[in-house]
SEKOLVEX-403631 format. One record per residue (C-alpha): chain; residue number from 1; x, y, z. Coordinates in Angstrom, 2 decimals. Example, Ala and Ser with C-alpha at 12.3 -4.5 7.8 and 13.67 -1.06 7.14 Angstrom:
BEGIN
   cadena   num         x         y         z
        A     1     12.30     -4.50      7.80
        A     2     13.67     -1.06      7.14
//
This chain:
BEGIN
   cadena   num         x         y         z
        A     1    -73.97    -30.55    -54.11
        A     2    -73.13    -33.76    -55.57
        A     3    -76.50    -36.11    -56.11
        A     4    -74.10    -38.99    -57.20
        A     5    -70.52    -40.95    -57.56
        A     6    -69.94    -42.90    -60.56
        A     7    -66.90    -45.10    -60.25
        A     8    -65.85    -46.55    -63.66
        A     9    -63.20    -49.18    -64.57
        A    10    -62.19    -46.96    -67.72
        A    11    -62.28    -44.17    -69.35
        A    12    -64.79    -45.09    -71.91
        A    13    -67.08    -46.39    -69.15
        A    14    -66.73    -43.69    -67.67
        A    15    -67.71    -41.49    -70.38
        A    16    -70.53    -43.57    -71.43
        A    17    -72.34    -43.60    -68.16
        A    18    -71.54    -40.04    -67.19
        A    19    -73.25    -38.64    -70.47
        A    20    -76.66    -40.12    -69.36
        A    21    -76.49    -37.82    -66.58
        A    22    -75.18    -34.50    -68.50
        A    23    -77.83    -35.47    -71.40
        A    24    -80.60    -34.70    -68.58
        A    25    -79.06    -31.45    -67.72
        A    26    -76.52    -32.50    -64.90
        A    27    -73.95    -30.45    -64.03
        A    28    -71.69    -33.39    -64.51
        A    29    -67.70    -33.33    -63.81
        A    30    -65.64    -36.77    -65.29
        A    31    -62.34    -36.75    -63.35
        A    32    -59.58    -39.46    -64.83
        A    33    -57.01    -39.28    -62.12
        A    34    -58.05    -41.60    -59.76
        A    35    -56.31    -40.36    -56.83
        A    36    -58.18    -37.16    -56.95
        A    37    -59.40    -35.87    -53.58
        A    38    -63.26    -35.47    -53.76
        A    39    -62.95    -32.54    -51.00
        A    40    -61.76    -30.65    -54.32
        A    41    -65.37    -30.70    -55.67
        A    42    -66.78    -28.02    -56.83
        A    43    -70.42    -27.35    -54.91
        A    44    -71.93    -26.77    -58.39
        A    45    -71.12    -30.45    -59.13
        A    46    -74.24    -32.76    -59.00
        A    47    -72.68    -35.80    -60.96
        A    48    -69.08    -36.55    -60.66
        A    49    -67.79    -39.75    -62.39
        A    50    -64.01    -41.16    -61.45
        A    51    -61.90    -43.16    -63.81
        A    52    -60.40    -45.57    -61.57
        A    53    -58.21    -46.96    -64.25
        A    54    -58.87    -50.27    -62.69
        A    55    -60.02    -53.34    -65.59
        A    56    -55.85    -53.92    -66.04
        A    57    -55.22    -53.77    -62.51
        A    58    -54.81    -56.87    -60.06
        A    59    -58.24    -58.09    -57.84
        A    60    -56.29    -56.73    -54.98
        A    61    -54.93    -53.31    -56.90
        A    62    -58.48    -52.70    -58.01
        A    63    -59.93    -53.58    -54.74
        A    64    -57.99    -50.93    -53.03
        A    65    -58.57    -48.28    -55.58
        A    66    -62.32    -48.53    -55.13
        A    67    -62.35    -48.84    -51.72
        A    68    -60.25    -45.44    -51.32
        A    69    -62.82    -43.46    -53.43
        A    70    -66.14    -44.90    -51.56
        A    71    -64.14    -44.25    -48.32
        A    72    -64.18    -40.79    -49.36
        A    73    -67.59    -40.34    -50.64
        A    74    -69.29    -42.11    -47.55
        A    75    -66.52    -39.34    -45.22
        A    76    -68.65    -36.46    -47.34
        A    77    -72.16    -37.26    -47.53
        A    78    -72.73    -38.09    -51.03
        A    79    -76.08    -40.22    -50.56
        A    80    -75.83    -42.45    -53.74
        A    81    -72.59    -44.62    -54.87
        A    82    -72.89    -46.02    -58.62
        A    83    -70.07    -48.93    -59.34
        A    84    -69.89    -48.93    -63.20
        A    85    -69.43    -52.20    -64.62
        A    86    -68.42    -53.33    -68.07
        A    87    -71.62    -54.34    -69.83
        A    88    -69.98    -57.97    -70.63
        A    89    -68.60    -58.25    -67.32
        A    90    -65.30    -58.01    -68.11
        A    91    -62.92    -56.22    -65.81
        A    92    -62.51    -57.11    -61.77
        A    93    -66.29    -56.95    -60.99
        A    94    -66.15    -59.10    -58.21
        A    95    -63.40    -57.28    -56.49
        A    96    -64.81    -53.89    -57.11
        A    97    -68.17    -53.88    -56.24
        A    98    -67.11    -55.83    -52.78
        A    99    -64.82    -52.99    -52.02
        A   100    -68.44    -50.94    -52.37
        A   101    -69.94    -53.33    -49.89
        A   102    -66.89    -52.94    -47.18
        A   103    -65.87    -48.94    -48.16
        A   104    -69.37    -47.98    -47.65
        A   105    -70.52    -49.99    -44.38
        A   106    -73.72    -50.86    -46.04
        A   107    -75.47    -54.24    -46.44
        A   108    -76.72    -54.33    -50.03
        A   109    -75.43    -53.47    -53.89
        A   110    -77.77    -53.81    -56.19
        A   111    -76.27    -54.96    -59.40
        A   112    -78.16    -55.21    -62.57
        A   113    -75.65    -55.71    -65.67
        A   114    -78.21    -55.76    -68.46
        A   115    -78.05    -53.19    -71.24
        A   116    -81.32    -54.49    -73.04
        A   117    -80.68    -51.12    -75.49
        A   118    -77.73    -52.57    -77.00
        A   119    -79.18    -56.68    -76.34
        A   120    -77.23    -57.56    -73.44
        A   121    -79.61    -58.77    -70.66
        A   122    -79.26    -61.25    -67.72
        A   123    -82.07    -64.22    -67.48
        A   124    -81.66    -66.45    -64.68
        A   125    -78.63    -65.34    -63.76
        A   126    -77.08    -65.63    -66.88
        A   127    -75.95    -62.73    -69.08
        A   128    -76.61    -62.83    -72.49
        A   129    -75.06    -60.58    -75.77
        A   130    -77.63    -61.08    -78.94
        A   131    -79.02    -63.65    -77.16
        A   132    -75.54    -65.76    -76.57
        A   133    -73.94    -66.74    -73.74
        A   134    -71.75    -64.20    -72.37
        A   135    -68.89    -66.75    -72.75
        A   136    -69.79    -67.87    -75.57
        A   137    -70.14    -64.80    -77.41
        A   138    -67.36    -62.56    -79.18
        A   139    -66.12    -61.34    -75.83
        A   140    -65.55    -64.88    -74.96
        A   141    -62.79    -64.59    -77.69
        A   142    -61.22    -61.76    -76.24
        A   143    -57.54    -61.80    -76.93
        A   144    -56.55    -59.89    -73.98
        A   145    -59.56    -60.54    -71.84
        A   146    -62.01    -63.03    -72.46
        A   147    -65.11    -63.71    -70.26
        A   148    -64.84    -67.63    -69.26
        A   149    -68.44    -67.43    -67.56
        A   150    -71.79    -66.21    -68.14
        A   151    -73.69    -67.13    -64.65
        A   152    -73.32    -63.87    -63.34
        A   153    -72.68    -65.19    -59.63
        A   154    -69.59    -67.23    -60.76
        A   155    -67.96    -64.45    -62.31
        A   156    -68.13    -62.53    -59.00
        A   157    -67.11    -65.60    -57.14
        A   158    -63.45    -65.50    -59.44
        A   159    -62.37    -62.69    -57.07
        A   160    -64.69    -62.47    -53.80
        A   161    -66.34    -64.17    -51.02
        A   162    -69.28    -62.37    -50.26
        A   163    -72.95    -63.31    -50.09
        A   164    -74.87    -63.26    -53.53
        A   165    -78.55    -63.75    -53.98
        A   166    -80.39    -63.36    -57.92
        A   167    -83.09    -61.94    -58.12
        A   168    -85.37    -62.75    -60.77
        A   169    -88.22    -60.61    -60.30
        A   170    -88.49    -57.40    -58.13
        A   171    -90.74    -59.18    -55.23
        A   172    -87.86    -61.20    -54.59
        A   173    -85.48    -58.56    -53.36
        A   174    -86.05    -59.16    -49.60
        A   175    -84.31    -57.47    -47.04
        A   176    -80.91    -58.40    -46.08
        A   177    -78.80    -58.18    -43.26
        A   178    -75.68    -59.40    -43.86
        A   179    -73.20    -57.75    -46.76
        A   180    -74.34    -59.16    -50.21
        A   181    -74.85    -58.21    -53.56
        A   182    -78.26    -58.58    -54.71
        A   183    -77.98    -59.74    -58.71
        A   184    -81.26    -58.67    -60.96
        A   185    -82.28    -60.28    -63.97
        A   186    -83.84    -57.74    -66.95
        A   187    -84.31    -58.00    -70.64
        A   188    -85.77    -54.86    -71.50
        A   189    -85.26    -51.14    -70.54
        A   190    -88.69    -51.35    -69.00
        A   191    -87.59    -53.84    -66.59
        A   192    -84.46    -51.79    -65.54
        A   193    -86.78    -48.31    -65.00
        A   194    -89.07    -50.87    -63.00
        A   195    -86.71    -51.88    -60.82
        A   196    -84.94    -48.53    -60.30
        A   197    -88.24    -47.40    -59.41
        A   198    -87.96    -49.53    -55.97
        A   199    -84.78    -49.11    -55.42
        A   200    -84.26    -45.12    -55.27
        A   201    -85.45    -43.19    -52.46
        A   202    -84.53    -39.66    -52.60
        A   203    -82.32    -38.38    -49.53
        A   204    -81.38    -41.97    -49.07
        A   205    -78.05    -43.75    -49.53
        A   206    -78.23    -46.31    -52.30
        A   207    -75.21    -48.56    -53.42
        A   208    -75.70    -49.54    -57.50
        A   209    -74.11    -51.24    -59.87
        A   210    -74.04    -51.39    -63.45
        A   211    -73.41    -50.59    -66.96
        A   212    -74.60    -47.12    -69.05
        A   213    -78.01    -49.27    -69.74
        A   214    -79.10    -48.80    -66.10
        A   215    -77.48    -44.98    -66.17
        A   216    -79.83    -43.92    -68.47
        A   217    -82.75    -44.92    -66.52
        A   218    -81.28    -43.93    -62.87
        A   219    -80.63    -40.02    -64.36
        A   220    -84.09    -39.79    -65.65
        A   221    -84.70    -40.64    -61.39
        A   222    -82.96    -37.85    -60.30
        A   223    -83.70    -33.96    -60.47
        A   224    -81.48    -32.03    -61.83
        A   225    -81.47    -27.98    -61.82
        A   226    -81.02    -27.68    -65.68
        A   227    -82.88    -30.24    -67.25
        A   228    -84.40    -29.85    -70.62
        A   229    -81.31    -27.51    -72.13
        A   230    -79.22    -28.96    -74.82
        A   231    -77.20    -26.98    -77.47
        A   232    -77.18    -28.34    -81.07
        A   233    -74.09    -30.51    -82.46
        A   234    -72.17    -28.63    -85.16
        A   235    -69.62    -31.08    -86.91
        A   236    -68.21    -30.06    -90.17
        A   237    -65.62    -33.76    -90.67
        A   238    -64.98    -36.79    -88.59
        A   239    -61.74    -38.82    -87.95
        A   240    -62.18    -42.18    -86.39
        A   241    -59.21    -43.24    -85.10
        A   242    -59.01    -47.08    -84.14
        A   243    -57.34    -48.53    -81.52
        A   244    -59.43    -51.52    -80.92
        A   245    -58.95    -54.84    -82.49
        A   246    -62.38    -56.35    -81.59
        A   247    -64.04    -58.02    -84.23
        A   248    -67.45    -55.80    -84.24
        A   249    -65.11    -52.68    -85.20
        A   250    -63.46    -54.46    -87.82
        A   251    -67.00    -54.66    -89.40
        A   252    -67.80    -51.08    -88.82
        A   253    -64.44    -49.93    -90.50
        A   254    -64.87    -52.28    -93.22
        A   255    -68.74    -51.14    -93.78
        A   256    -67.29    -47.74    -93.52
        A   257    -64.94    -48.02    -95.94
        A   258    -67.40    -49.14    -98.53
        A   259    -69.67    -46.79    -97.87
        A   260    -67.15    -43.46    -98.32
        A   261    -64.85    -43.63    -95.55
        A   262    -61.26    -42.52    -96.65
        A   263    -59.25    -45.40    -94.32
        A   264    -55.62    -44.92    -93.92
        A   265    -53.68    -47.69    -92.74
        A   266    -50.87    -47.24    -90.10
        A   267    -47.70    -49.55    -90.51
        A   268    -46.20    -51.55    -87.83
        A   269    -43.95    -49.15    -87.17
        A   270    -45.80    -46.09    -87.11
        A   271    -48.26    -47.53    -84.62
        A   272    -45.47    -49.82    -82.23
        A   273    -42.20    -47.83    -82.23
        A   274    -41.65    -45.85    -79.07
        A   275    -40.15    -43.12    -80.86
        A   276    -42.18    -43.16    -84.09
        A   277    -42.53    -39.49    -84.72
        A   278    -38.80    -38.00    -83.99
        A   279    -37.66    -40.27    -87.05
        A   280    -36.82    -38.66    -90.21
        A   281    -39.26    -39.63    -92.35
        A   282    -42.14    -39.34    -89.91
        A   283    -42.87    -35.49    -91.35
        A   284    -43.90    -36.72    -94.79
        A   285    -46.06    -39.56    -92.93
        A   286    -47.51    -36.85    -90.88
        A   287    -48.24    -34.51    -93.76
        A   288    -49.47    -37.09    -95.88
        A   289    -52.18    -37.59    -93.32
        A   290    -53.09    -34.63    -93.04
        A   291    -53.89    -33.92    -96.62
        A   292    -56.23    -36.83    -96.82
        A   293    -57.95    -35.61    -93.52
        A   294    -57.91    -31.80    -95.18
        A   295    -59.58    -33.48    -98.40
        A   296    -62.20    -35.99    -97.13
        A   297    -64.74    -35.22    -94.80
        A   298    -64.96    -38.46    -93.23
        A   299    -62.10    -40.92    -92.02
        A   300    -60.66    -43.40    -90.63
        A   301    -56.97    -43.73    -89.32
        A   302    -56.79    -47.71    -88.88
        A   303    -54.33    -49.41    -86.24
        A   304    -55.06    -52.83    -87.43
        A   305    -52.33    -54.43    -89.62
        A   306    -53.33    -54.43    -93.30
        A   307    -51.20    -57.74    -94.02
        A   308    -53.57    -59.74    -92.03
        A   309    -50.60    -60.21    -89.16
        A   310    -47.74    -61.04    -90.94
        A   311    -46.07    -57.80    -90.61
        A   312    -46.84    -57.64    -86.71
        A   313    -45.97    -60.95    -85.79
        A   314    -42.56    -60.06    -87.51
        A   315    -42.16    -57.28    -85.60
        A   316    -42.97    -58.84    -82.37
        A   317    -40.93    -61.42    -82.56
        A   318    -37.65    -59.05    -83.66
        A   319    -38.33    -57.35    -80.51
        A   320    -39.38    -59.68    -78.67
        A   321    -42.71    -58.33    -77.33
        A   322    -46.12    -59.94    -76.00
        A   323    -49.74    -59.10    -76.93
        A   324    -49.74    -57.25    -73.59
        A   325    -46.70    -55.15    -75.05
        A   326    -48.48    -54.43    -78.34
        A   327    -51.89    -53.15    -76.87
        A   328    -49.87    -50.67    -74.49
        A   329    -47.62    -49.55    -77.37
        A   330    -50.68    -48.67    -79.79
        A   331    -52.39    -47.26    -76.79
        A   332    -49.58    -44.79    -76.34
        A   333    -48.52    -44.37    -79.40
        A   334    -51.91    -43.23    -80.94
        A   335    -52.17    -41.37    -78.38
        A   336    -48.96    -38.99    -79.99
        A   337    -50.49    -39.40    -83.06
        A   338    -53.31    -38.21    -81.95
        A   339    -51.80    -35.11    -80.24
        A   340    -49.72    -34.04    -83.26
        A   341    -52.41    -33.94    -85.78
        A   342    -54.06    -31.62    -83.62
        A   343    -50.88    -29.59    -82.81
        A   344    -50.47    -29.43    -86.93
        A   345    -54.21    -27.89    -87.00
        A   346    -56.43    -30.74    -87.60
        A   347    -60.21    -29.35    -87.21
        A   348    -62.27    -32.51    -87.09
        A   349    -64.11    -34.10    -84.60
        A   350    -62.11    -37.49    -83.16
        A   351    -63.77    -40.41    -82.63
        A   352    -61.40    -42.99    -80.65
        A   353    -62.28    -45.99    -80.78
        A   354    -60.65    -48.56    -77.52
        A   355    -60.64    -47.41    -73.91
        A   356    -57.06    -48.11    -73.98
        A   357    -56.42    -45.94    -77.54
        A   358    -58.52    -43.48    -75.65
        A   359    -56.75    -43.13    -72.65
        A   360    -53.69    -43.02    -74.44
        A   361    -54.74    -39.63    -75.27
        A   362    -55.74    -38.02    -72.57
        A   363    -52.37    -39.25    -70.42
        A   364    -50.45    -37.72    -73.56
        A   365    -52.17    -34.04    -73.42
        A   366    -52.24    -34.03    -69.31
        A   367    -56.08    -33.19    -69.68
        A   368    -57.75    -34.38    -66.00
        A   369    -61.33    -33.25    -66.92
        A   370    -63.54    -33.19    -69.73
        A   371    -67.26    -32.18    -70.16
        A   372    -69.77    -34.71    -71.58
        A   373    -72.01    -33.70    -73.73
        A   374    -74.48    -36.49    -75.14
        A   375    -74.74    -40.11    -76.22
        A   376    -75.03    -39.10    -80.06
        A   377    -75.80    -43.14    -80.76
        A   378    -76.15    -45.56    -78.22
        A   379    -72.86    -46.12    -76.80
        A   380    -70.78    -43.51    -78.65
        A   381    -70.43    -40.34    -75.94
        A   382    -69.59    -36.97    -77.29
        A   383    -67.29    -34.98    -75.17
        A   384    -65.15    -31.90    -75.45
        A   385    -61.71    -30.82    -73.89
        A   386    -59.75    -27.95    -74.44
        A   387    -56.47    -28.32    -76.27
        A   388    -53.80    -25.42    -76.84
        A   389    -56.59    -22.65    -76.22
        A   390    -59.29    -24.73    -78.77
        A   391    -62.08    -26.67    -77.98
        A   392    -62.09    -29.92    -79.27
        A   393    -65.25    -32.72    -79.84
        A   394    -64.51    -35.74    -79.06
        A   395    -66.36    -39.31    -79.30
        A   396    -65.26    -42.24    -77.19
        A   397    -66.54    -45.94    -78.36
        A   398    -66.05    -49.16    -76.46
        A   399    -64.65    -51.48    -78.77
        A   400    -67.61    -54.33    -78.89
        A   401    -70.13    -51.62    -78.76
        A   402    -72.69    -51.35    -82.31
        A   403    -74.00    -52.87    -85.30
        A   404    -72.00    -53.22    -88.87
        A   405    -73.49    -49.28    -89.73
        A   406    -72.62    -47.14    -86.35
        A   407    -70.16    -45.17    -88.44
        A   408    -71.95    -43.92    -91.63
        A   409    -75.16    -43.40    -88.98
        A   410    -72.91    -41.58    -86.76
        A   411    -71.51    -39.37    -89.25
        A   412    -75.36    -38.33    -90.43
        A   413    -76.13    -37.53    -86.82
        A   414    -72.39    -35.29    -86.13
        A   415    -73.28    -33.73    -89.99
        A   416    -76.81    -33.32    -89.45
        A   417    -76.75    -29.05    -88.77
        A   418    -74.02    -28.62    -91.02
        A   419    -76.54    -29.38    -93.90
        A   420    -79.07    -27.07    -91.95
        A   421    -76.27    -23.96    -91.82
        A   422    -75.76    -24.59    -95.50
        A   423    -78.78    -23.95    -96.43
        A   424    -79.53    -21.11    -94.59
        A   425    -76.37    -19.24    -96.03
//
């Protein structure tokens, strides 16, 4: 019977708070068609996490997309609703979580957005990455979207009406009557277990919002029928495939690189034209890849443009297309990559780096479910789907997610056993 609904904004989020759950031994299903009828469930289920596709859609798009899914959940009993939220409150928070409020018929969602394992926390109603201003910070900068507040409250108030009330320490959290959305302030994981603590009641409903920070404290609340059992990682090479252009992955590539990464650089063409790989000369391209992926055990197929932007902005401007064009085209268009490699017999983990890149993807291989696995470093979820009669590992990053060494420390944790079987032959 399902414990729990996770609604996410994206596939990554998705991904990232579902794994908290499987990592404690959940039976845990992640669906990514949002329209999927939860009647389908499977009564061996006791986490199931929906991609609603939502952080590109309008308030009102969004809105209704929630709404539909709580409707559903409330129609079969599932006793506790979990609104995933982007951990720098990006996305249509305010719209989503109030379709929560009104879906469900309830009076309260608790929303704590800190992530205090990856320094994001909320003081006073603020929210806070390294210790910055939300709005001030590198997400403040995003070129498709940045956050223009950090008062948590405000940014809610950008797409809803209802009542909000902070809540700075745990005492404060009176009852209320009317619909709201109650906001907590934490700065440490403590904090988040503490107030989880009064918040969950077994057998009763509970409406929650957050990012994978409070997941991982909410699935250590919950009992699940095989906790404790985990199988060992066995990774023999990694391919990171990028898709993001937020600053913080630049770094990691860059480190990467230095540090024994084998980076291949995609042209503008390769990554932006619709039709890319039915071109002549896209075999030897192909191939070419393919022998540096054969040869080097770790690395990294870059979508970022190696002339610093000249060559894109030429080819936007020949074809006339807008930043919103370009970060749909690489989407997609990694996504085939991303397929044919595999189709050509490419054995390596994937790590995909960009919700967007990500779900790219999946919508090109028509997968609908995938089975976490575990967070193999804090915000980097291992998952595996089953492609042309293989199963394939796969690793799903937010883009802002990590410090300057997440790859190389990544790759030691996916290599780790293959050193151990080694040895022992």
């Amino acid at each position: 019977m399902v414990k729990l609904i996770i609604i996410a904004d994206d596939f990554t989020g998705a991904l990232d708070t579902a794994v908290q759950f499987a990592s404690e031994g959940a039976n845990t299903k992640v669906v990514v068609d949002s329209k999927y009828q939860l009647s389908q469930i499977n009564e061996d289920v006791e986490v199931l996490v929906i991609n609603a596709e939502s952080r590109h859609l309008s308030a009102d798009e969004a809105y209704k997309a929630v709404h539909r899914i709580v409707e559903q959940a409330v129609s079969l009993g599932i006793p506790n609703i979990f609104k995933k939220t982007d951990s720098a409150l990006r996305g249509n928070i305010g719209s989503e979580m109030t379709a929560v409020v009104d879906a469900s018929k309830k009076s309260v969602l608790h929303f704590i957005p800190a992530f205090p394992q990856m320094k994001r926390t909320t003081k006073n109603g603020v929210h806070f990455i390294d210790g910055v201003p939300v709005h001030e910070s590198v997400f403040g900068k995003d070129p498709f979207e940045p956050v223009k507040n950090s008062m948590v409250a405000d940014i809610i108030r950008e797409q809803s009406d209802i009542k909000l009330i902070n809540v700075s320490e745990s005492s404060d959290a009176f009852e209320v009557k009317d619909p709201a959305i109650l906001i907590y302030d934490a700065g440490t994981e403590s904090k988040l277990s503490e107030i989880v603590d009064g918040l969950y009641v077994e057998n009763q409903t509970l409406l929650i919002a957050g990012c994978a920070g409070l997941a991982s404290v909410l699935s250590k609340k919950l009992s699940f029928r095989n906790a404790g059992e985990k199988n060992p990682i066995i990774c023999n090479s990694l391919l990171v495939v990028c898709g993001s252009l937020n600053p913080i992955t630049v770094a990691q590539l860059d480190y990467a690189e230095k540090n024994g990464f084998n980076r291949v650089h995609l042209t503008t063409k390769q990554r932006m034209m619709d039709n890319y790989l039915e071109t002549a000369d896209s075999g030897l391209a192909v191939m070419t890849w393919m022998d540096a992926f054969r040869n080097n055990d770790k690395c990294i197929l870059d979508s970022q443009d190696p002339t610093g932007g000249l060559a894109d902005q030429a080819y936007l401007k020949e074809n006339n297309l807008s930043i919103n064009d370009v970060r749909m085209k690489i989407s997609t268009n990694m996504g085939k990559i991303i397929k044919r490699l595999l189709e050509e017999g490419l054995d390596s983990a994937i790590m995909i780096t960009g919700g967007d890149t990500l779900m790219g993807f999946i919508n090109q291989t028509d997968i609908k479910e995938i089975t976490p696995i575990e967070d193999v470093v804090s915000g980097t979820v291992l998952f595996t789907i089953e492609f042309e009669g293989r199963t394939i590992q796969i690793l799903s990053k937010s883009g802002g997610f990590g410090d300057e060494k997440l790859l190389i420390t990544l790759a030691e944790r996916m290599f780790a056993n293959r050193k151990e079987i080694a040895h022992a032959r």
